[in-house]
DRENLO-395706 format. One record per residue (C-alpha): residue number from 1; residue in three letters; x, y, z. Coordinates in steps of 0.25 Angstrom, whole numbers, plus 5000, padded with zeros to 4 digits. Layout:
BEGIN
{node NUM; ALA; {X; Y; Z}}
...
END
This chain:
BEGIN
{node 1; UNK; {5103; 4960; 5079}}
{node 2; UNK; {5101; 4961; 5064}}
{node 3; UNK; {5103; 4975; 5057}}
{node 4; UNK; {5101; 4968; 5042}}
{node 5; UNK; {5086; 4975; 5039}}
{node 6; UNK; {5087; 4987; 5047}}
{node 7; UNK; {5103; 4991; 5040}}
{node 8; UNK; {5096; 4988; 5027}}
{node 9; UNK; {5083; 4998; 5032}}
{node 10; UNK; {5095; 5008; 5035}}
{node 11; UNK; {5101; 5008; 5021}}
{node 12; UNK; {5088; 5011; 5016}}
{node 13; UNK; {5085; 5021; 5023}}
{node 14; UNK; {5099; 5027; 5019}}
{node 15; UNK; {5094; 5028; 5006}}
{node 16; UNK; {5082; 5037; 5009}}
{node 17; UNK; {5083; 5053; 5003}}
{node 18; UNK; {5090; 5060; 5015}}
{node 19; UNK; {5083; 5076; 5013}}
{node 20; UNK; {5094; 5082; 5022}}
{node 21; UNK; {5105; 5090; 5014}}
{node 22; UNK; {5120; 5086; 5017}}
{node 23; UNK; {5119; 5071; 5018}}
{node 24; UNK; {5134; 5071; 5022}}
{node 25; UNK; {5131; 5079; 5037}}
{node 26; UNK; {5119; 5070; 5042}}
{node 27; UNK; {5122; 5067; 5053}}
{node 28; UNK; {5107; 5057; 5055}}
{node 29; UNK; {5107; 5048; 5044}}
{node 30; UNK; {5092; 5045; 5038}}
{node 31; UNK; {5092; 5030; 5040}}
{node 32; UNK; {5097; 5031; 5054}}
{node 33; UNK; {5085; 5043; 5057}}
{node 34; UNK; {5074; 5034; 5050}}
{node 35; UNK; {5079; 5020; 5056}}
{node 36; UNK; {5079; 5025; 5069}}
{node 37; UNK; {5065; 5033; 5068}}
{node 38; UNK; {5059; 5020; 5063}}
{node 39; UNK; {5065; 5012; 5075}}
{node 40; UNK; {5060; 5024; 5083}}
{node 41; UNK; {5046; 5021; 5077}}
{node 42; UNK; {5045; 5006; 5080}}
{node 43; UNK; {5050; 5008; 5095}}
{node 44; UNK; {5037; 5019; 5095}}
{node 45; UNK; {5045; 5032; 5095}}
{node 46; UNK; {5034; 5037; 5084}}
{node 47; UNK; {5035; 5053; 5085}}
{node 48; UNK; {5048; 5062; 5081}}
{node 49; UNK; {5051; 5065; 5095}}
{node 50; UNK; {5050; 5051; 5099}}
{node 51; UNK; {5059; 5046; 5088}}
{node 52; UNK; {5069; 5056; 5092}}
{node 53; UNK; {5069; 5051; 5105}}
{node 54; UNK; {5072; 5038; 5100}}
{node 55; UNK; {5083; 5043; 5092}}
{node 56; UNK; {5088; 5049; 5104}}
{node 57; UNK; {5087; 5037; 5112}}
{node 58; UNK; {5094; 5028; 5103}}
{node 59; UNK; {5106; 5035; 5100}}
{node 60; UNK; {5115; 5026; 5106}}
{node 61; UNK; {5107; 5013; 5103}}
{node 62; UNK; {5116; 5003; 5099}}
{node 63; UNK; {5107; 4997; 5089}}
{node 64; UNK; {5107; 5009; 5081}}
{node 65; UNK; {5121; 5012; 5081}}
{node 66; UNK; {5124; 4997; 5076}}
{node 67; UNK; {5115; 4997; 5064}}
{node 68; UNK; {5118; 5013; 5060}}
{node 69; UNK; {5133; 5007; 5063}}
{node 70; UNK; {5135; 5020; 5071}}
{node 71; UNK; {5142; 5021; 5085}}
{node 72; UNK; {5133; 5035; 5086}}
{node 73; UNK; {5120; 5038; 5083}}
{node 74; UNK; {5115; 5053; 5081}}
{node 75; UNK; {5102; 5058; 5085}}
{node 76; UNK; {5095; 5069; 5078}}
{node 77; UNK; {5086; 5081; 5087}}
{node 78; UNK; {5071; 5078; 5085}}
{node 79; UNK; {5069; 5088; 5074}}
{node 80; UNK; {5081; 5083; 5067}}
{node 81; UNK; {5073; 5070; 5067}}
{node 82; UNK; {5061; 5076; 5065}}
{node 83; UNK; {5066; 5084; 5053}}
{node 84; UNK; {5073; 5071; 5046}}
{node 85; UNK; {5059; 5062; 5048}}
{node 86; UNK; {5050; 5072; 5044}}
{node 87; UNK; {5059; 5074; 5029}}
{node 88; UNK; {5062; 5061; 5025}}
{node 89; UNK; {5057; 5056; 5010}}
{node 90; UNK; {5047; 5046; 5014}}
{node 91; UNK; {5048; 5042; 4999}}
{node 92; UNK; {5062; 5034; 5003}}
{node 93; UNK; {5057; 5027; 5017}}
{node 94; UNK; {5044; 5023; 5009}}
{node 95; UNK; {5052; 5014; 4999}}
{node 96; UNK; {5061; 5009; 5012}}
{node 97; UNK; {5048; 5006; 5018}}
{node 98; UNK; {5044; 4999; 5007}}
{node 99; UNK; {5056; 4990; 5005}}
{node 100; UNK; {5058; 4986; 5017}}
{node 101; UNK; {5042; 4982; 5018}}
{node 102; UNK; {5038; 4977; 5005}}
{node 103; UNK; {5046; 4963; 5008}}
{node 104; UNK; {5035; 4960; 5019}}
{node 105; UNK; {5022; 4961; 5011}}
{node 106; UNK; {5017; 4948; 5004}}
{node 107; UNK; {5012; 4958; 4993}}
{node 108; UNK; {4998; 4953; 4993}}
{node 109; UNK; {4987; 4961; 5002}}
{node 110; UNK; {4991; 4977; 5002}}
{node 111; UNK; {4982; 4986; 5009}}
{node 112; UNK; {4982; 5001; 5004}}
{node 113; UNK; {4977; 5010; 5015}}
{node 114; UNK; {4981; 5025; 5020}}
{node 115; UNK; {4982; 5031; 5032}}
{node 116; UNK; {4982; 5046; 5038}}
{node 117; UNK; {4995; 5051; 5044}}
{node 118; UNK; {4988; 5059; 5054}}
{node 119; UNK; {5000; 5065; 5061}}
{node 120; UNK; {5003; 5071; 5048}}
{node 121; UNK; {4993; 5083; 5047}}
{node 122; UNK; {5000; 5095; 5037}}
{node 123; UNK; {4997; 5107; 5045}}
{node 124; UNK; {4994; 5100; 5058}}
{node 125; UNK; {4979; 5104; 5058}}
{node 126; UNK; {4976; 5088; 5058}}
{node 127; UNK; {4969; 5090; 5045}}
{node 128; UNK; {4966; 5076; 5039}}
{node 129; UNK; {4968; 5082; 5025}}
{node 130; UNK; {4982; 5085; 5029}}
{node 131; UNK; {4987; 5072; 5033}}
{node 132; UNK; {4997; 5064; 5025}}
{node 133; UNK; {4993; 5049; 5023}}
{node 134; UNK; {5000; 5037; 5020}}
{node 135; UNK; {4995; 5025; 5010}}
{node 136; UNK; {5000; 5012; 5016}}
{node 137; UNK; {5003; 5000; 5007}}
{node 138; UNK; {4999; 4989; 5017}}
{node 139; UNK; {5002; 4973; 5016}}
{node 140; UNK; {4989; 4967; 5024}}
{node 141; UNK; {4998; 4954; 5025}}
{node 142; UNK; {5009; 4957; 5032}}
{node 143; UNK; {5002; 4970; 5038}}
{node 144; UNK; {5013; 4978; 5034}}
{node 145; UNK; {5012; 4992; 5025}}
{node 146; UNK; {5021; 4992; 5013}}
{node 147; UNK; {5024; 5007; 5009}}
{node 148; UNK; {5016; 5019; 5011}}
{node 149; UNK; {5011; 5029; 5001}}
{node 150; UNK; {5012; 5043; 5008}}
{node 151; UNK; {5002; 5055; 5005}}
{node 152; UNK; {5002; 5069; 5006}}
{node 153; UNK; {4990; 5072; 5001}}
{node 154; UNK; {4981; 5064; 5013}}
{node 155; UNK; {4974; 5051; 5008}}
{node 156; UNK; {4968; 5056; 4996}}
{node 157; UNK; {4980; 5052; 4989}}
{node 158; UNK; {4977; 5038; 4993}}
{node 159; UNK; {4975; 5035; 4979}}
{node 160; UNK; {4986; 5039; 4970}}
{node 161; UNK; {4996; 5033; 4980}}
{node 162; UNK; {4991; 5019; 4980}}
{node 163; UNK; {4992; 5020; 4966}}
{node 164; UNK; {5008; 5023; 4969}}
{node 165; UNK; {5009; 5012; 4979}}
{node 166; UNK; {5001; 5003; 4968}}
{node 167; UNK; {5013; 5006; 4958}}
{node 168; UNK; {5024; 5003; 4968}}
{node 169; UNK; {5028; 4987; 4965}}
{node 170; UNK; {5031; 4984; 4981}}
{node 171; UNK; {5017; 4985; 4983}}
{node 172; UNK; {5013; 4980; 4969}}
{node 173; UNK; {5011; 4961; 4969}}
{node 174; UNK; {5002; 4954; 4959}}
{node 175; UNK; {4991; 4948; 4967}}
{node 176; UNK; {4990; 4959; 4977}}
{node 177; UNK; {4980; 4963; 4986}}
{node 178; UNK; {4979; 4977; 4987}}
{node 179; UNK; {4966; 4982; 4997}}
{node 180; UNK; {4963; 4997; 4998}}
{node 181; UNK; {4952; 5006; 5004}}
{node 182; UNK; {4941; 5012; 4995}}
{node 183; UNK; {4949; 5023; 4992}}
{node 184; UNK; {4957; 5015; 4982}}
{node 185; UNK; {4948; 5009; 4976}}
{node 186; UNK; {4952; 5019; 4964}}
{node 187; UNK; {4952; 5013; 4949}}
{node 188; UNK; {4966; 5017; 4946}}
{node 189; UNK; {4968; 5009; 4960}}
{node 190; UNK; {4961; 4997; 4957}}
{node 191; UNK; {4966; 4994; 4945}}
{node 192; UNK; {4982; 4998; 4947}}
{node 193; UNK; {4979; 4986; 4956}}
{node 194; UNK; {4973; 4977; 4946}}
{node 195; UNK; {4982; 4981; 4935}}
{node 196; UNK; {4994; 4976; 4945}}
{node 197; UNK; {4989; 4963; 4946}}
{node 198; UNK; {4985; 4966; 4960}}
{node 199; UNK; {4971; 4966; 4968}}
{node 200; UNK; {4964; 4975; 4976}}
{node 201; UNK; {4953; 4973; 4984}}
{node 202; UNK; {4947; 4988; 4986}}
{node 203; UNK; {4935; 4995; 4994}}
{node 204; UNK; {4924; 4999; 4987}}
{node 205; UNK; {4916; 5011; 4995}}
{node 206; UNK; {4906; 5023; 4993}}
{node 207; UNK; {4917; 5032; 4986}}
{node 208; UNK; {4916; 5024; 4973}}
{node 209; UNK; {4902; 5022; 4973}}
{node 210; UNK; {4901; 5020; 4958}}
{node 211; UNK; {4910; 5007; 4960}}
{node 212; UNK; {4904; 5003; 4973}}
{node 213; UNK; {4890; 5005; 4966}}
{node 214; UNK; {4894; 4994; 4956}}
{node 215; UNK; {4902; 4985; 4967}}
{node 216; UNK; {4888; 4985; 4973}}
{node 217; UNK; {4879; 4981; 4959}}
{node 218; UNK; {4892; 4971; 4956}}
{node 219; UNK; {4887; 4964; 4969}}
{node 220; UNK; {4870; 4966; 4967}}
{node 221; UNK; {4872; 4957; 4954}}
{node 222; UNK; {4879; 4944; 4963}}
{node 223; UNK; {4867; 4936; 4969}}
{node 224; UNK; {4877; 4933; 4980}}
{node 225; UNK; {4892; 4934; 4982}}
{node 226; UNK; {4902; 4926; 4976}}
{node 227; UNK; {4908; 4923; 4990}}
{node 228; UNK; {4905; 4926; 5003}}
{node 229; UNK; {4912; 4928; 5018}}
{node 230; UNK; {4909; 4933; 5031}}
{node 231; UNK; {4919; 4934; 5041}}
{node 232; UNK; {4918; 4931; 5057}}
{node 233; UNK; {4913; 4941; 5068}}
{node 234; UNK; {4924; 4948; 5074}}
{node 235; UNK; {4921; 4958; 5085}}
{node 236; UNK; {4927; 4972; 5083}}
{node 237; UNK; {4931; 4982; 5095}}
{node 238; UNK; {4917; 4989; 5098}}
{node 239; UNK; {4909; 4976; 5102}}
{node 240; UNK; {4905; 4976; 5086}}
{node 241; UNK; {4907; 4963; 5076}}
{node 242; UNK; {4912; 4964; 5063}}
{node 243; UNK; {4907; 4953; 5051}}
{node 244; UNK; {4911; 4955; 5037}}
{node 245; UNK; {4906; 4947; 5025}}
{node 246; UNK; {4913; 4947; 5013}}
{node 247; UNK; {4906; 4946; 5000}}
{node 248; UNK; {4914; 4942; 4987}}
{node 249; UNK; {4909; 4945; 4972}}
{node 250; UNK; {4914; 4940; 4960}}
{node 251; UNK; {4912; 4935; 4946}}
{node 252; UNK; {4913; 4921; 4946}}
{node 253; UNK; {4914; 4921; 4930}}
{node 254; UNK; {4923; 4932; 4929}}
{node 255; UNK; {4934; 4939; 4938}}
{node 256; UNK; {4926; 4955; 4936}}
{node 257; UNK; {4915; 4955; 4945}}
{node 258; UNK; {4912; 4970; 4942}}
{node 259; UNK; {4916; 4976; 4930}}
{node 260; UNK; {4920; 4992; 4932}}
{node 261; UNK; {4925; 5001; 4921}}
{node 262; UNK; {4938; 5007; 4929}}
{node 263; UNK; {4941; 4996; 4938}}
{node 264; UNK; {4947; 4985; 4934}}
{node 265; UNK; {4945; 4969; 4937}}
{node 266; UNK; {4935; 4970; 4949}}
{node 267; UNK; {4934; 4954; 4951}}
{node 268; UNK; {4928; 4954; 4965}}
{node 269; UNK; {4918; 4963; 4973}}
{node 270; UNK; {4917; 4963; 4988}}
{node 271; UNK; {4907; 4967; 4998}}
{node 272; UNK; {4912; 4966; 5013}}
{node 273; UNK; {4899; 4966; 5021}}
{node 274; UNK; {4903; 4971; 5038}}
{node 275; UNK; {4893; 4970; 5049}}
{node 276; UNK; {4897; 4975; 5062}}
{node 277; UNK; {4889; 4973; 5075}}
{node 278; UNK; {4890; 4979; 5086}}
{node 279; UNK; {4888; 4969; 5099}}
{node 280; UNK; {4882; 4979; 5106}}
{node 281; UNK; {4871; 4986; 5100}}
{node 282; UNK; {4870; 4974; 5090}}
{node 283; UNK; {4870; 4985; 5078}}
{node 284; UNK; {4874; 4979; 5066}}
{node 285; UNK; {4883; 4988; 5055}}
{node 286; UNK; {4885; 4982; 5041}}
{node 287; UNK; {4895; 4989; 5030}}
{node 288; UNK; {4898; 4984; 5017}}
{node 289; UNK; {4911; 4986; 5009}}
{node 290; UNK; {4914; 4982; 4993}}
{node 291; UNK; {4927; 4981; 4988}}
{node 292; UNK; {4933; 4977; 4975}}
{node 293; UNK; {4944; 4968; 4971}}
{node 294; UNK; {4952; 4963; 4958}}
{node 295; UNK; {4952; 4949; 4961}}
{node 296; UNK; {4944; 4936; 4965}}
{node 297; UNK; {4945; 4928; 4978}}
{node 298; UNK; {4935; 4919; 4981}}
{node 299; UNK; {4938; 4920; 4996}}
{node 300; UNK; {4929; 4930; 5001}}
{node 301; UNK; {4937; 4929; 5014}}
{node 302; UNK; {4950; 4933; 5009}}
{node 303; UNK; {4942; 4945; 5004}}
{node 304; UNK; {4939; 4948; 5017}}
{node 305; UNK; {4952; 4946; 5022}}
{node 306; UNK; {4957; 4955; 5014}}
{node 307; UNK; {4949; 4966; 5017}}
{node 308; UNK; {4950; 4965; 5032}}
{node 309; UNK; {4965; 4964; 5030}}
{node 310; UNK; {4966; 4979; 5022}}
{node 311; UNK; {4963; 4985; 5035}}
{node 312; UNK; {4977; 4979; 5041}}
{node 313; UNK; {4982; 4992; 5037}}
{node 314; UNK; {4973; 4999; 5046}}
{node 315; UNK; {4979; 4992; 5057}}
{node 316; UNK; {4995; 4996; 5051}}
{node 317; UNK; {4989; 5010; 5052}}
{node 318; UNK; {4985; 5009; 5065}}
{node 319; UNK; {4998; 5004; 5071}}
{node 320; UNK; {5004; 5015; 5064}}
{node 321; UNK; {4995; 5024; 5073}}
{node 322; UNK; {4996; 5015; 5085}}
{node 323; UNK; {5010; 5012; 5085}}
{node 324; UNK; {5017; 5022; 5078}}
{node 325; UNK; {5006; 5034; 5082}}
{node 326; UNK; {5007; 5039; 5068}}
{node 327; UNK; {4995; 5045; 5070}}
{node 328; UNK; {4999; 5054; 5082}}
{node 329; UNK; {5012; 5056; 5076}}
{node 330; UNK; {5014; 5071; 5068}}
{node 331; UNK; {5021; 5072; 5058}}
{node 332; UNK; {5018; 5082; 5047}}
{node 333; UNK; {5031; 5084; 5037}}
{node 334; UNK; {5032; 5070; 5033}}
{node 335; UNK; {5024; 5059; 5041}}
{node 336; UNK; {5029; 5049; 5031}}
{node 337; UNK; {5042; 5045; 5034}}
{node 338; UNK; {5036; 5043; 5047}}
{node 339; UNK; {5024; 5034; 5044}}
{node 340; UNK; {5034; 5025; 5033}}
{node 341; UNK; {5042; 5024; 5048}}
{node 342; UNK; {5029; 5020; 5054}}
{node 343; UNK; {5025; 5010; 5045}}
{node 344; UNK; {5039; 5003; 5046}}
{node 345; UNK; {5039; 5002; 5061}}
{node 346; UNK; {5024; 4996; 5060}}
{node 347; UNK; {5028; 4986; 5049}}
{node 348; UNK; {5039; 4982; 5058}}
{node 349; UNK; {5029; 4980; 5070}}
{node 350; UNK; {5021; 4971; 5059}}
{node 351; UNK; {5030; 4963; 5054}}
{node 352; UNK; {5036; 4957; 5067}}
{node 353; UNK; {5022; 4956; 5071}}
{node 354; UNK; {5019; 4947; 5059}}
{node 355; UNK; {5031; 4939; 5062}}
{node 356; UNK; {5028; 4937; 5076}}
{node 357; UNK; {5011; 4937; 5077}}
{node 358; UNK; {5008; 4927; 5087}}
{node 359; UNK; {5020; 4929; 5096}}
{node 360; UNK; {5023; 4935; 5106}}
{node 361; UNK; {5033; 4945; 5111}}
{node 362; UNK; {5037; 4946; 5126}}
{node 363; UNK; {5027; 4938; 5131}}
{node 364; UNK; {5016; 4949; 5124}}
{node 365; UNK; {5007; 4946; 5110}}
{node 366; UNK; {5015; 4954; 5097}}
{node 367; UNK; {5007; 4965; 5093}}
{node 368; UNK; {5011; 4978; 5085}}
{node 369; UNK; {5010; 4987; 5099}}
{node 370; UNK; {5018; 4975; 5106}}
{node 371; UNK; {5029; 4976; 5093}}
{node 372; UNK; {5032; 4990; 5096}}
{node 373; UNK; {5033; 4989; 5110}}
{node 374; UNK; {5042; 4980; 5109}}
{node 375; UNK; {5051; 4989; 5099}}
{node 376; UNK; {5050; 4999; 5109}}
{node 377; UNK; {5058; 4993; 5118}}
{node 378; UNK; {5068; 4984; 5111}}
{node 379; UNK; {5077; 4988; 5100}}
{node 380; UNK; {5082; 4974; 5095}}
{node 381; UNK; {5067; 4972; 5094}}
{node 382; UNK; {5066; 4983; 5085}}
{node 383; UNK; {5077; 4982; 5077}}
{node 384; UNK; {5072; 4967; 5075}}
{node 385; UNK; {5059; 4972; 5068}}
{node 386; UNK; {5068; 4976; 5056}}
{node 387; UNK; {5074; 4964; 5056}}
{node 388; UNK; {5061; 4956; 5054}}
END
């Protein structure tokens, strides 16, 4: 079995900021407590208890001792483990994390989205306002999240921490795509991205009504669109079709198509009519999106493609939930060391699924559920991700 990936994940982890006093009388070194927690996570051991049990379990595991290089490996009590987890910096996993991930993304479509920690409730009241929550830097491509931006202060700080993650050059190519919900369609935003050399391709909805009021008079003054697309039925869960058309306007003697006095370089309008039909009762629902980017492509399809593909991050969340239960998990110290452990075991999931879509593993189709199933039950399977 080859140990090459996983030593060098064990060295790193060495390098994190260790909070306990007396480094010289540890007796559970923190790589070795993190390593196995995340190993503990992929196999489906997702609460503290479980994990201990885990730990328990795998104390004389012969795969653990050969890549520790220990003939004895010591277990701390629950609350011991508890303790550790809950007090690490997540600031030094974060950068592992990133490290270790970044070499997978083609760096050219990133999704930005966040996501409720909904286990993490201050007081336990289950307040929304007292939940943490966490920015996901998401590559649509290989379906992977890159890094995470953590909040405190619940997703109202949305905003100024995309505008960290814009600065940080792991996330930051020329030619970039980066999609993003209506809430970042700010003007500091915007045009950090353009100034970059990158692109975005951003929502445009009823909380900036004054932009949105001149996206719409933009569009009145074309006699028709520059371009046009309408994708296929497909039926959605409800007995209900879904259709979208995508139209495409820009100037075909200049690359501004709208001129605005604080955002910069708006070279293309879209407008994303949805209609929705209920088989049943035949009723007919039709919504209609606008959204902005800072560059031409006179494909309205890939437009569309696009767009569709933003919401893969919706689906990375909610393995998250399904597969790691983060959801049901409570955790109101630090939840942020656990979601980064999270995310890694889901990524892990995804990258073999990437290299193995189509295939098929004992004699059963690969999905996510069937990765970790699998994980469950065969260690050298598990190791093996790591190796990927």
């Amino acid at each position: 079995m080859k140990f090459r990936i996983k030593k060098k994940l064990l060295m790193q982890l060495r390098e994190m900021n260790d909070f306990r006093r007396h480094r010289e009388q540890i007796v559970y070194p923190l790589n070795e407590i993190v390593f196995i927690s995340l190993l503990g996570l992929i196999k489906g051991y997702v609460t503290f208890d479980e994990l201990h049990f885990y730990f328990t379990k795998n104390k004389d595991n012969k795969l653990f001792k050969k890549l520790f290089n220990k003939k004895k490996i010591r277990v701390p009590s629950r609350s011991t483990l508890h303790r550790i987890l809950s007090n690490i910096s997540y600031d030094g996993l974060e950068v592992i994390f990133r490290e270790f991930f970044c070499k997978h993304s083609k760096g050219k479509n990133i999704a930005i989205d966040g996501k409720w920690l909904n286990g993490s409730d201050i007081k336990g009241q289950y307040v929304e306002k007292s939940h943490k929550s966490v920015l996901h830097i998401f590559d649509k491509d290989t379906q992977i999240v890159l890094g995470h931006k953590f909040m405190e202060k619940n997703k109202l700080s949305e905003i100024p921490a995309l505008q960290e993650i814009l600065n940080d050059k792991r996330f930051s190519n020329t030619g970039q795509i980066y999609t993003m919900d209506a809430l970042h369609t700010q003007i500091d935003t915007l045009n950090t991205i353009n100034d970059n050399d990158e692109y975005f391709l951003a929502k445009v909805k009823g909380n900036q009504k004054l932009l949105k009021n001149k996206v719409i008079s933009t569009i009145n003054l074309f006699h028709k669109p520059t371009s046009t697309y309408t994708s296929p039925l497909w039926k959605s869960e409800g007995n209900k079709s879904v259709s979208r058309t995508v139209d495409i306007f820009q100037n075909l003697n200049s690359n501004i198509v709208m001129y605005h006095e604080k955002f910069k370089n708006i070279q293309t309008i879209i407008r994303v009519t949805k209609e929705t039909t209920n088989f049943i009762t035949g009723e007919v629902k039709i919504s209609i999106q606008y959204l902005i980017a800072n560059f031409k492509n006179k494909i309205p399809q890939q437009f569309h493609d696009m767009i569709l593909a933003h919401w893969r991050v919706e689906t990375f969340h909610y393995h998250k939930d399904m597969l790691m239960q983060e959801d049901d998990h409570i955790c109101y110290v630090n939840p942020f060391i656990m979601t980064i452990l999270r995310s890694f075991s889901v990524n892990l999931y995804q990258l073999f699924f990437n290299e193995h879509k189509g295939k098929k593993l004992d004699n059963r189709k690969i999905t996510m559920a069937e990765i970790k199933r699998i994980s469950t039950y065969e260690d050298k399977f598990t190791f093996d991700l790591f190796e990927q």
